[in-house]
ZALO-717190 format. One line per field, with one value per residue (C-alpha): residue in one letter; x, y, z. Coordinates in Angstrom, 2 decimals, padded with zeros to 5 digits. Each point is the difference from the previous one (the first is absolute). Example, Ala and Ser with C-alpha at 12.3 -4.5 7.8 and 13.67 -1.06 7.14 Angstrom:
BEGIN
residu: c(A|S)
u: c(012.30|001.37)
v: c(-004.50|003.44)
w: c(007.80|-000.66)
//
This chain:
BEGIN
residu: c(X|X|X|X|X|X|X|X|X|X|X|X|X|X|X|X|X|X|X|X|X|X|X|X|X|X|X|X|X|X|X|X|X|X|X|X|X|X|X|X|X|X|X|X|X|X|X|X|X|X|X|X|X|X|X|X|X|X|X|X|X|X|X|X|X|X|X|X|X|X|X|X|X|X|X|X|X|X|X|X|X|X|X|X|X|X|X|X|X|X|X|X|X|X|X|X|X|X|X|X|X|X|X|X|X|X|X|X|X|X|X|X|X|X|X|X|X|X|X|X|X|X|X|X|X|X|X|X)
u: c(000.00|003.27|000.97|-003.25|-000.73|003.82|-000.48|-003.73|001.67|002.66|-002.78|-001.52|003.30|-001.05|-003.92|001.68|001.94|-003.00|-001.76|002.31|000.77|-003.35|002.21|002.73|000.90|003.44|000.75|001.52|001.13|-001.08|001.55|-001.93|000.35|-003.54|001.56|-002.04|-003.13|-002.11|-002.75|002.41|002.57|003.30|001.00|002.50|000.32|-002.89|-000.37|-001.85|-001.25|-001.34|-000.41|003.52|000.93|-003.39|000.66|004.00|-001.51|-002.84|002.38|002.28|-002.88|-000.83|003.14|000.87|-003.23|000.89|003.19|-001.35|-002.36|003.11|001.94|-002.82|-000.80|004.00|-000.02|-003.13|-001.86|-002.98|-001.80|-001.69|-003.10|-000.63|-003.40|000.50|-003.82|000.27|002.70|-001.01|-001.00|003.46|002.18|-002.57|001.12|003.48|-000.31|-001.27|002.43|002.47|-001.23|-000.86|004.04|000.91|-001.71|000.31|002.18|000.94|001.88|001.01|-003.31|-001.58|002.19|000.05|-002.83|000.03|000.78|-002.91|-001.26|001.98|-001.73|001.97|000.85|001.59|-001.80|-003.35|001.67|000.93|-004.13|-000.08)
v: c(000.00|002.77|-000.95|000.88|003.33|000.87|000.27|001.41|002.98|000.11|000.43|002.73|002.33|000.46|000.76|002.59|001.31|000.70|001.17|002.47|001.53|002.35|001.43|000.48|004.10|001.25|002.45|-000.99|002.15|-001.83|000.86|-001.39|001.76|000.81|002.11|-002.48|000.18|002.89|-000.16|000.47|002.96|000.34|-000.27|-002.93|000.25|-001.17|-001.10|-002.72|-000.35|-003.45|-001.97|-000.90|-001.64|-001.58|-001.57|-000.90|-001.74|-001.83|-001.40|-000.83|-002.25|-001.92|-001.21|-000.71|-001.59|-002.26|-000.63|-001.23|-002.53|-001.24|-000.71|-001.86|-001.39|-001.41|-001.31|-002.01|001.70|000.92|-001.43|001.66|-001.26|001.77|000.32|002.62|000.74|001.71|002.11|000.37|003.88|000.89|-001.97|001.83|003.34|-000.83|-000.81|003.42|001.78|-001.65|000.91|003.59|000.38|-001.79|002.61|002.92|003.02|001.56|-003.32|001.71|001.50|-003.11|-001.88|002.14|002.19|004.33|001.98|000.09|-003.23|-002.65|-003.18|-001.34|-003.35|-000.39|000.71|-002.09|-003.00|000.41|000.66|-003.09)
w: c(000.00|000.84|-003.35|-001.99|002.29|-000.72|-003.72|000.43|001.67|-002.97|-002.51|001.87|-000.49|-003.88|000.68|002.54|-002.04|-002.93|002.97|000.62|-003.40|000.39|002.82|-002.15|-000.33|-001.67|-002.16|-003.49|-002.72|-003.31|-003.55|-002.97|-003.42|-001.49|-002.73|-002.75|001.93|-000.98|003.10|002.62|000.98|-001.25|003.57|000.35|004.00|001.87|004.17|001.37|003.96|-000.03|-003.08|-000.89|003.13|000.23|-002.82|000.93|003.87|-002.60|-002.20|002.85|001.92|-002.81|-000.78|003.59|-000.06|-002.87|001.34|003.09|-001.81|-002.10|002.52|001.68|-002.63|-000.64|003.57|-000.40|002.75|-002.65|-002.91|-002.24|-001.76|-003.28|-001.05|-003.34|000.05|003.86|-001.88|-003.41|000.09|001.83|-003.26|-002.51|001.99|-000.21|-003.58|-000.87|002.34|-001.95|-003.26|001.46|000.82|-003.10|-002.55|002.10|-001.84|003.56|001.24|003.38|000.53|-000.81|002.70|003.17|-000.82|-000.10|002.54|002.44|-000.74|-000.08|-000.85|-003.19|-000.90|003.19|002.56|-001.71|-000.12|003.86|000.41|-001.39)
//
């Protein structure tokens, strides 16, 4: 029983961690050039509050949180049974956040996301 409560606890660090992005408040100075964009400012400087290192602690939990179920998964403590139909919407999502990045003429934007919002490639597949 220690042994199942121990690694209960070590799955709860991640789920903290998301919890506490919303809590998240730094200043960042962001430089993007929008000189080909014609519906936003020539402006090339911009500052974000919150959403960039949101996004950074939401990235960061998921793949702790993937790396915890690998290595769980590698010592045998967990199975997983795979039932594609429970999941089927989240690989459809995937597939067109794939094809969304793929295509995309702004490749940066497309992966990080623009300055105050940042939910790009990145950060969806870690709401995943």
């Amino acid at each position: 029983m220690h042994k199942n409560i121990k690694r209960n606890l070590l799955y709860i660090v991640p789920v903290f961690l998301f919890l506490y992005s919303v809590l998240v408040l730094k200043i960042k100075k962001i430089t993007f050039d929008f000189s080909g964009l014609t519906w936003i400012s020539d402006n090339k400087t911009f500052f974000d509050l919150f959403s960039y290192y949101k996004a950074q602690v939401i990235i960061f939990s998921a793949i702790l949180a993937v790396g915890i179920l690998i290595y769980d998964y590698v010592k045998g403590d967990i199975k997983f049974k795979f039932d594609y139909k429970k999941y089927l919407v989240f690989f459809i999502f995937a597939f067109f956040l794939i094809l969304s990045f793929l295509f995309s003429d702004y490749k940066e934007i497309a992966m990080i996301g623009m300055f105050d919002r940042y939910e790009g490639f990145m950060v969806n597949i870690s709401y995943i």
